[in-house]
N, CA, C and O atoms as CSV, one atom per row, in Angstrom:
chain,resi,resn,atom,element,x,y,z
A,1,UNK,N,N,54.326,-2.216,-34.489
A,1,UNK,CA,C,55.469,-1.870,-33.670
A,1,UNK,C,C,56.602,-1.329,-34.536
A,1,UNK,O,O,57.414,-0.576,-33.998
A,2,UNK,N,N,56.761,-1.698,-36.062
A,2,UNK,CA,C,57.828,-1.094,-36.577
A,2,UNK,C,C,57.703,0.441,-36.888
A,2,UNK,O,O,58.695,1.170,-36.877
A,3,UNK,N,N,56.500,0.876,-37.153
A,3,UNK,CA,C,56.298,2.163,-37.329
A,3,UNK,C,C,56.333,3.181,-36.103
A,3,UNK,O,O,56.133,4.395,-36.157
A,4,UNK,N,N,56.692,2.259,-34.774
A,4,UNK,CA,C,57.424,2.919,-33.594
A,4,UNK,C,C,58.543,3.023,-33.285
A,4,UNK,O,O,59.218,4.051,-33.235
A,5,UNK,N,N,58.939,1.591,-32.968
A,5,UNK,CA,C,60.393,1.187,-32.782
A,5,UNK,C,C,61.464,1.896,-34.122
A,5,UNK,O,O,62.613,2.328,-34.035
A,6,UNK,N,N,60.649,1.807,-35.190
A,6,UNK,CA,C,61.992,2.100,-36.133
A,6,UNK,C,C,62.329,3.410,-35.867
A,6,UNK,O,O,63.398,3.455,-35.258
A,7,UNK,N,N,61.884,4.412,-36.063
A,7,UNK,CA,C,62.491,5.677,-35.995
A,7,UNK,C,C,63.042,5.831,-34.339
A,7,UNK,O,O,64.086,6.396,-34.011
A,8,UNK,N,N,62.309,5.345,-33.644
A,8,UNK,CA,C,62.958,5.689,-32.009
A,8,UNK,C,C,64.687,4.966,-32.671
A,8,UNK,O,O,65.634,5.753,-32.678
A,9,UNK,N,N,64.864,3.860,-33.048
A,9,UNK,CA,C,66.164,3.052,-33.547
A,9,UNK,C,C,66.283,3.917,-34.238
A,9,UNK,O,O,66.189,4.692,-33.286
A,10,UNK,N,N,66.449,4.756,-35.297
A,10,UNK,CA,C,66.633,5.375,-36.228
A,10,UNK,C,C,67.407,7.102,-35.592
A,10,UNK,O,O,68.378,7.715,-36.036
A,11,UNK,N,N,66.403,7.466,-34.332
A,11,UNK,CA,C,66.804,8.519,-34.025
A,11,UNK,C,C,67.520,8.637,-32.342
A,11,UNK,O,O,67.996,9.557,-31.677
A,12,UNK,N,N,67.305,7.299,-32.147
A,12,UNK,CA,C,68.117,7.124,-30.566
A,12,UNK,C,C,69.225,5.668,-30.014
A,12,UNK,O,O,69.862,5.506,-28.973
A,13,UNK,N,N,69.089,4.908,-31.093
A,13,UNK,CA,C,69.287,3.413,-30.848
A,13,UNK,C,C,71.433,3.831,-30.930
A,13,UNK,O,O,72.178,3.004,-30.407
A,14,UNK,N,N,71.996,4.997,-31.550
A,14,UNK,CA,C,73.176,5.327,-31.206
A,14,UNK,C,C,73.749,5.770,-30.472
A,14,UNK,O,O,74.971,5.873,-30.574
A,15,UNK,N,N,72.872,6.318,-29.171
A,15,UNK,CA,C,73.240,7.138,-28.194
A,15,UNK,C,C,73.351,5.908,-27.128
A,15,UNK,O,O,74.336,5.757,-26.406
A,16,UNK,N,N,72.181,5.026,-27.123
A,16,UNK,CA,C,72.105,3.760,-26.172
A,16,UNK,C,C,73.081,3.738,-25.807
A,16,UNK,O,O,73.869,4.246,-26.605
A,17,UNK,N,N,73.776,3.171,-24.406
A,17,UNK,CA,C,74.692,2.630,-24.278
A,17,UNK,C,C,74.526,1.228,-23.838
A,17,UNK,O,O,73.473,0.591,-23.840
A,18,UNK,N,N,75.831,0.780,-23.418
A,18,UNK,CA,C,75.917,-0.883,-23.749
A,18,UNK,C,C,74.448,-1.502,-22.564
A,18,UNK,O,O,73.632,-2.190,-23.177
A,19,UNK,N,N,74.237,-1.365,-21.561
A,19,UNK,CA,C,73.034,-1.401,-20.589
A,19,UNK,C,C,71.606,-1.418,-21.719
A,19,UNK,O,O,70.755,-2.245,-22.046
A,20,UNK,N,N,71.831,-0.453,-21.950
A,20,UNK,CA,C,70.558,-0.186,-22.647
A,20,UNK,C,C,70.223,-0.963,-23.965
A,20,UNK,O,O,69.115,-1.244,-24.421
A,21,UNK,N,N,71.389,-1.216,-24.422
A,21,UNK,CA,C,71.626,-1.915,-25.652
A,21,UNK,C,C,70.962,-3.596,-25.282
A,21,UNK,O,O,70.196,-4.319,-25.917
A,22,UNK,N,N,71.496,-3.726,-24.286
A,22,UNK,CA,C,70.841,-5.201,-23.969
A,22,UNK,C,C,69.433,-5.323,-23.586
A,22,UNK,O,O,68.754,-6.302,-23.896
A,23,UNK,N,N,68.865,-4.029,-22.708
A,23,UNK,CA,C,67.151,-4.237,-22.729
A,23,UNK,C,C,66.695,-3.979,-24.141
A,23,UNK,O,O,65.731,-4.667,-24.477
A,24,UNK,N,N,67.076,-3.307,-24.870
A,24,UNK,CA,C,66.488,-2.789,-26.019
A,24,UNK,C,C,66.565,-4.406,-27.176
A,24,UNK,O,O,65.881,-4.679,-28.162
A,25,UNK,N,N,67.520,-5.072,-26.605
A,25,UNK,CA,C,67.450,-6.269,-27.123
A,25,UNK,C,C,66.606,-7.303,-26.556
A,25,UNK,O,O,66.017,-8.119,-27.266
A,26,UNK,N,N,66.543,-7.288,-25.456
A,26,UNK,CA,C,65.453,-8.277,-24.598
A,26,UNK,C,C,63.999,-7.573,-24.756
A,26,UNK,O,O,62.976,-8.188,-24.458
A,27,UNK,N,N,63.982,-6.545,-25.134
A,27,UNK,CA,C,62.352,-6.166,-25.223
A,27,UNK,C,C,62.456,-6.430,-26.720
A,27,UNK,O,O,61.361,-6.886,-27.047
A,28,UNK,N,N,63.221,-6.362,-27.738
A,28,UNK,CA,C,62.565,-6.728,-29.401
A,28,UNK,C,C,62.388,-8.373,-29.104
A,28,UNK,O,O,61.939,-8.867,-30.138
A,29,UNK,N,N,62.655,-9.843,-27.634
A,29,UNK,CA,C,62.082,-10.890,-27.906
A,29,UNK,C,C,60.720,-10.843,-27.108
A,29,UNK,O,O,60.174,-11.858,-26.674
A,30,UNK,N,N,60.049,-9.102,-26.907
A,30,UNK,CA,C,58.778,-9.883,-26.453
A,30,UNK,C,C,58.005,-9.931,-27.910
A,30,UNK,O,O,58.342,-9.503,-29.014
A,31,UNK,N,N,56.924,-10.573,-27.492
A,31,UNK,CA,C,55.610,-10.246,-28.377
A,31,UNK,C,C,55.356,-8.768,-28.792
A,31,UNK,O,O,55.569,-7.838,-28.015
A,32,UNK,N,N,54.766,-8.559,-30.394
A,32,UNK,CA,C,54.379,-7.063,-30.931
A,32,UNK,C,C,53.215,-7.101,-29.585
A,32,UNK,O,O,53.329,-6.384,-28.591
A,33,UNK,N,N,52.494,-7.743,-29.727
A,33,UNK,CA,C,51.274,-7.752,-28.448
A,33,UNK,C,C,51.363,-6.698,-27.310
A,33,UNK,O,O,50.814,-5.707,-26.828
A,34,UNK,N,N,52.307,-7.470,-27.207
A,34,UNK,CA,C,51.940,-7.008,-25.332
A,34,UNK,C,C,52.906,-5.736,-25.803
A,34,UNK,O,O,52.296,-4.667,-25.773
A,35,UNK,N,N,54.223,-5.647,-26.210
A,35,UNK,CA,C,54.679,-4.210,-26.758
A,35,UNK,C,C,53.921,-3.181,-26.632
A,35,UNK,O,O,53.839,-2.501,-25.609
A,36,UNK,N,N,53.143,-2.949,-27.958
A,36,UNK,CA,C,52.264,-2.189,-27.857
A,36,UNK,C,C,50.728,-2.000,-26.453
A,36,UNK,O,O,49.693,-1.394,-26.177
A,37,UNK,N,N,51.356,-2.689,-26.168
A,37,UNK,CA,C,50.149,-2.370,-24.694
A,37,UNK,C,C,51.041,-1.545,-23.749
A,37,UNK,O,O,50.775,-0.494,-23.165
A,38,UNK,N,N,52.114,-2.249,-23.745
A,38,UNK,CA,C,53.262,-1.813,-22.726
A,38,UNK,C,C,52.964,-0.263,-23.235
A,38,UNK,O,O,52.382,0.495,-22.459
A,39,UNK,N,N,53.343,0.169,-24.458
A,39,UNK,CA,C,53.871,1.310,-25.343
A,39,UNK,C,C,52.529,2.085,-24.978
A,39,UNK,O,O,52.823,3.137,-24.411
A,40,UNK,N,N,51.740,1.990,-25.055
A,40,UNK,CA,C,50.061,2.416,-25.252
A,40,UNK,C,C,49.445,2.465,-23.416
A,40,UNK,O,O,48.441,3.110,-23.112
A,41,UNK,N,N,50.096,1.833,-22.601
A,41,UNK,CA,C,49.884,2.186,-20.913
A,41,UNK,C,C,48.977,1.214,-21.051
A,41,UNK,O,O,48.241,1.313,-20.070
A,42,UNK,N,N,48.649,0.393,-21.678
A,42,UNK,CA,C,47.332,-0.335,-21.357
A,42,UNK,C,C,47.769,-1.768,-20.270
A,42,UNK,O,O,47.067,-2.143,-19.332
A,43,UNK,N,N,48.883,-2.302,-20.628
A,43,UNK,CA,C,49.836,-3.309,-19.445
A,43,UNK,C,C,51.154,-3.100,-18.881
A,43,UNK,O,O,52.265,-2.996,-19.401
A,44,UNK,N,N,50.806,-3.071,-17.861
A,44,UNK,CA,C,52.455,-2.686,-17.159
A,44,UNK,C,C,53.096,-3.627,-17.609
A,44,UNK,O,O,52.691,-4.789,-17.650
A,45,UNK,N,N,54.687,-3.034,-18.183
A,45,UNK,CA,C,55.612,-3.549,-18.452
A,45,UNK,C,C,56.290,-4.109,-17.329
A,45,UNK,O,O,56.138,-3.744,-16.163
A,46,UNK,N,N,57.274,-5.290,-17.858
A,46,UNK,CA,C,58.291,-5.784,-17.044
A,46,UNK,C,C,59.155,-4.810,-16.178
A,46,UNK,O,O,59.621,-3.923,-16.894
A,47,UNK,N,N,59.504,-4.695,-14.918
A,47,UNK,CA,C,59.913,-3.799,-14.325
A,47,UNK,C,C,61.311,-3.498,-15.220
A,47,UNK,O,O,61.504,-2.331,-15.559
A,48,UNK,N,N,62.100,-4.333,-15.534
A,48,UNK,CA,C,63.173,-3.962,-16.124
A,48,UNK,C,C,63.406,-3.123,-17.087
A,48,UNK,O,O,64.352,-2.348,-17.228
A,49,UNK,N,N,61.940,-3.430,-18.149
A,49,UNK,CA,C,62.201,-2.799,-19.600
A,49,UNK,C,C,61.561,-1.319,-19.321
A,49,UNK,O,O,61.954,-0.416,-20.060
A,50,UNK,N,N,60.421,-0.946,-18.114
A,50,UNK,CA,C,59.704,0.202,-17.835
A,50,UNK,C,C,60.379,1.338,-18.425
A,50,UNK,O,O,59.938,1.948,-19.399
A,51,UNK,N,N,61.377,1.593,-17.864
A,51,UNK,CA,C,61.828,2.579,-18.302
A,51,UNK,C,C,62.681,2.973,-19.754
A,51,UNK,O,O,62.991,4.127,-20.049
A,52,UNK,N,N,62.986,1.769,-20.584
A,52,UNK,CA,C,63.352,1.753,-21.980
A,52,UNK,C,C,61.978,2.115,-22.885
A,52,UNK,O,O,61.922,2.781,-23.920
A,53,UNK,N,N,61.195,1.638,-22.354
A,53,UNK,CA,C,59.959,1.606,-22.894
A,53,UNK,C,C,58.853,3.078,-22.619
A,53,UNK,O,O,57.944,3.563,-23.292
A,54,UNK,N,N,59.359,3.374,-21.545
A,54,UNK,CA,C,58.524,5.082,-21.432
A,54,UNK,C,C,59.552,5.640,-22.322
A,54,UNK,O,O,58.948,5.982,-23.339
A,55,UNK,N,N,60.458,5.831,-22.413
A,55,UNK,CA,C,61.194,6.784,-23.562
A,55,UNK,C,C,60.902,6.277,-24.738
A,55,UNK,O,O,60.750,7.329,-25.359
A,56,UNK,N,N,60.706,5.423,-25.520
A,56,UNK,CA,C,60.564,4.676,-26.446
A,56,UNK,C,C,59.063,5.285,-26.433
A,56,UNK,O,O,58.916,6.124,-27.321
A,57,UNK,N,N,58.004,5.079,-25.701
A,57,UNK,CA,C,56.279,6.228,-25.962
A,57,UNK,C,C,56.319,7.448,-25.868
A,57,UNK,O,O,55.573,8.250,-26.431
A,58,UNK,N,N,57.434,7.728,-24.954
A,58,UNK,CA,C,57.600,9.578,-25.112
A,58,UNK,C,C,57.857,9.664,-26.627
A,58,UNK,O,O,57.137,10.320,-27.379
A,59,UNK,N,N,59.042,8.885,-27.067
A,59,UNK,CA,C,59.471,9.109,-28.601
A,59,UNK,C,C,58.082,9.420,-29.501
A,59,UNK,O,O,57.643,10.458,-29.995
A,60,UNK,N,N,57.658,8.196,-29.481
A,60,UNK,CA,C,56.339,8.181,-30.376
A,60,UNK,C,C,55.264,9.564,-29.920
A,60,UNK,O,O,54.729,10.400,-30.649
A,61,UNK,N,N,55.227,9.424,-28.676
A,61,UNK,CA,C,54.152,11.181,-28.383
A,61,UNK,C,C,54.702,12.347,-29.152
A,61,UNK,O,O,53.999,13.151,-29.764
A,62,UNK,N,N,56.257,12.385,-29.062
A,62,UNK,CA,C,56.516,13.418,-29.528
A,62,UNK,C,C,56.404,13.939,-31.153
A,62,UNK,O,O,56.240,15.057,-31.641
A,63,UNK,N,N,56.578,12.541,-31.767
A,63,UNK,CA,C,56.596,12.556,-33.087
A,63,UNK,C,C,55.278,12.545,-33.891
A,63,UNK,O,O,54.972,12.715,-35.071
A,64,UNK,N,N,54.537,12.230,-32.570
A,64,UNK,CA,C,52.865,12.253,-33.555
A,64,UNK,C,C,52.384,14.059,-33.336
A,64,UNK,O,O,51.758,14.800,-34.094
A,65,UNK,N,N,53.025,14.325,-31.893
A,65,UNK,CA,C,52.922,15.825,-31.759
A,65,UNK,C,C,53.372,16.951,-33.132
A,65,UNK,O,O,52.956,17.969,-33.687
A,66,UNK,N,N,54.372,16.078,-33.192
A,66,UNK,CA,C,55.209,17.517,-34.045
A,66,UNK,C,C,54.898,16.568,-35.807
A,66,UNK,O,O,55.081,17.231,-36.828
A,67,UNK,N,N,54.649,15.740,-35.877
A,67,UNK,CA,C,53.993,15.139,-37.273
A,67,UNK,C,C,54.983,14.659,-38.163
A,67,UNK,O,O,54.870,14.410,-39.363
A,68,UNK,N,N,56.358,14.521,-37.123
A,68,UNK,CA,C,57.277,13.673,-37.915
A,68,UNK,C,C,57.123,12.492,-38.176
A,68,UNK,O,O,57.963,11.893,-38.848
């Protein structure tokens, strides 16, 4: 999960605003586990975090796309 989360934090975690700032904090106390399932479509996420968390896999699609 850090080789996801960090750069999404690295390249979006300043724009967050205060809302977002708090899921983005309640999803770093789940499990790497289920994270990456969430992240990977394999388990639906908590309705709350859904949508922190599709931008957070778009991030990663995009960056494996373009090979950053």
């Amino acid at each position: 999960m850090d080789l996801i989360l960090g750069p999404f934090a690295d390249a979006r975690l300043a724009t967050l605003g205060p809302g977002d700032l708090d899921l983005y904090e309640a999803m770093l106390d789940q499990n790497d586990q289920d994270l990456i399932g969430y992240v990977l479509g394999q388990i639906a996420p908590p309705p709350d975090l859904a949508p922190l968390l599709g931008r957070i896999a778009g991030h990663a699609r995009d960056r494996l796309a373009t090979g950053t």
